[in-house]
C-alpha positions in Angstrom: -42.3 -16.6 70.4 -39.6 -17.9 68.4 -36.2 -16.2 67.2 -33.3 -14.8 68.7 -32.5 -11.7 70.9 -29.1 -9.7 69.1 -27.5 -8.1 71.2 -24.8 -5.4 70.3 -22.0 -7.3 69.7 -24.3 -10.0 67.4 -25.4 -6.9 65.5 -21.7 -5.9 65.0 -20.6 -9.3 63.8 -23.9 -9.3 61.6 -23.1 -6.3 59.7 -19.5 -7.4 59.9 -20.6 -10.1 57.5 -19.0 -13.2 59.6 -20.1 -15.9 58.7 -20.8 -17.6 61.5 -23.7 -15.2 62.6 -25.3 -15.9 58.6 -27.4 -18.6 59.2 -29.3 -16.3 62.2 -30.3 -14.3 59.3 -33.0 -17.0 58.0 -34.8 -16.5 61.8 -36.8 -14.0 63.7 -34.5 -11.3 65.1 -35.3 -9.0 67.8 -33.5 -6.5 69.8 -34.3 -3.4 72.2 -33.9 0.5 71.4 -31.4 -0.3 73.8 -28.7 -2.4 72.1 -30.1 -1.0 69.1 -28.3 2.7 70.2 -25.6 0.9 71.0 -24.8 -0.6 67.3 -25.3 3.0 66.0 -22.9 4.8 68.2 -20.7 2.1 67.3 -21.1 2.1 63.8 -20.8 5.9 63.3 -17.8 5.8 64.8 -16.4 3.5 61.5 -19.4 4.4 58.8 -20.9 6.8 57.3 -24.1 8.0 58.7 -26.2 6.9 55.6 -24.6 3.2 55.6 -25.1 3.5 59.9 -28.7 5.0 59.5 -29.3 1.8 57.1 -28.6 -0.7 59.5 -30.3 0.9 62.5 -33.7 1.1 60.3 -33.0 -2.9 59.5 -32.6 -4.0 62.7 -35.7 -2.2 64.3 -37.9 -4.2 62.8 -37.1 -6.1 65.4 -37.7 -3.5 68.4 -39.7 -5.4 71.6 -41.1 -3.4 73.9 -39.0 -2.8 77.3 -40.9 -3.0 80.5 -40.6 -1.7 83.9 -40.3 -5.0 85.4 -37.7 -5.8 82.7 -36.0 -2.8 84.1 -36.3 -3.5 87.7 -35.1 -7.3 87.4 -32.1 -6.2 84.8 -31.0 -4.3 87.6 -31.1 -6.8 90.0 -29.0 -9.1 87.2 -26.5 -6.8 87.3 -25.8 -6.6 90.6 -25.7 -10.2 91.3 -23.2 -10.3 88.6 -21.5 -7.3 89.5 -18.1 -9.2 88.5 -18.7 -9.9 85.1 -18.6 -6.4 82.8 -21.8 -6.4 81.4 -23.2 -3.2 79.5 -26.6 -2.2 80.9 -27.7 -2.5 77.1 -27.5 -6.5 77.2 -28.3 -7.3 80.7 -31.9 -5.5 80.0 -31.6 -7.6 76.3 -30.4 -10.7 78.4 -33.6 -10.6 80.9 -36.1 -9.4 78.0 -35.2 -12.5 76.2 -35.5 -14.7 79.0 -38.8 -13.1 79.7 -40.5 -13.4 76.2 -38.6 -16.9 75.9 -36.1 -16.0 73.1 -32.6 -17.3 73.0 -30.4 -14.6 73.8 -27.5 -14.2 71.0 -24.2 -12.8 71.6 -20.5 -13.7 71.5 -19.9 -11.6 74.7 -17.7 -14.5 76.5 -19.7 -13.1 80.0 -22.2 -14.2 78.4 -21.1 -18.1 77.6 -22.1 -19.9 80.7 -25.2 -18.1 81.6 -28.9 -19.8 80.5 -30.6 -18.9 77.4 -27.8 -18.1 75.3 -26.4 -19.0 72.2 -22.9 -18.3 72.2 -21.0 -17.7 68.7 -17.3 -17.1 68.6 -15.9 -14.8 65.7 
């Protein structure tokens, strides 16, 4: 599989227009139901529901599929990083695209050092 896993705050910055997350737009861009109720909540909170409701529909095209196991070692992820504040939204994304082999896209700086990612600044 080829693409790239968003996770909330890559949708954000998306939507945001910034530029330096437009060239992801040309790829294959998945996300879970997850970080995908994340961007709404977030967005509602600045859109209208129409404009909110339009970006939610755009960006579940991309939906994968969560599994248990993806659950159970998430989990486990977090805990061992326990430290690091990490939503349970992108550590479920974080291990899904490790486990469909997807890079994992975010500017989250708790992110930046870990495998798989592909860290953008603002």
């Amino acid at each position: 599989m080829t693409g790239y896993y968003l996770d909330t705050y890559a949708m954000v910055e998306i939507v945001s227009g910034n530029e330096n997350y437009k060239k992801y737009l040309k790829e294959q861009l998945y996300t879970s139901v997850f970080n995908l109720y994340e961007l709404y909540y977030s967005l509602l909170k600045f859109c209208n529901e129409d404009a909110t409701k339009k970006f939610f529909f755009y960006f579940k095209k991309g939906i994968l599929q969560v599994k248990d196991e993806h659950i159970f070692e998430a989990s486990r992820f977090k805990i061992k990083n326990i430290k690091r504040s990490l939503s349970y939204a992108d550590c479920i994304g974080y291990i899904i695209a490790l486990r469909y082999g997807i890079k994992f896209l975010t500017g989250d700086k708790e992110f930046e050092t870990l495998e798989n990612v592909e860290f953008v600044k603002k």
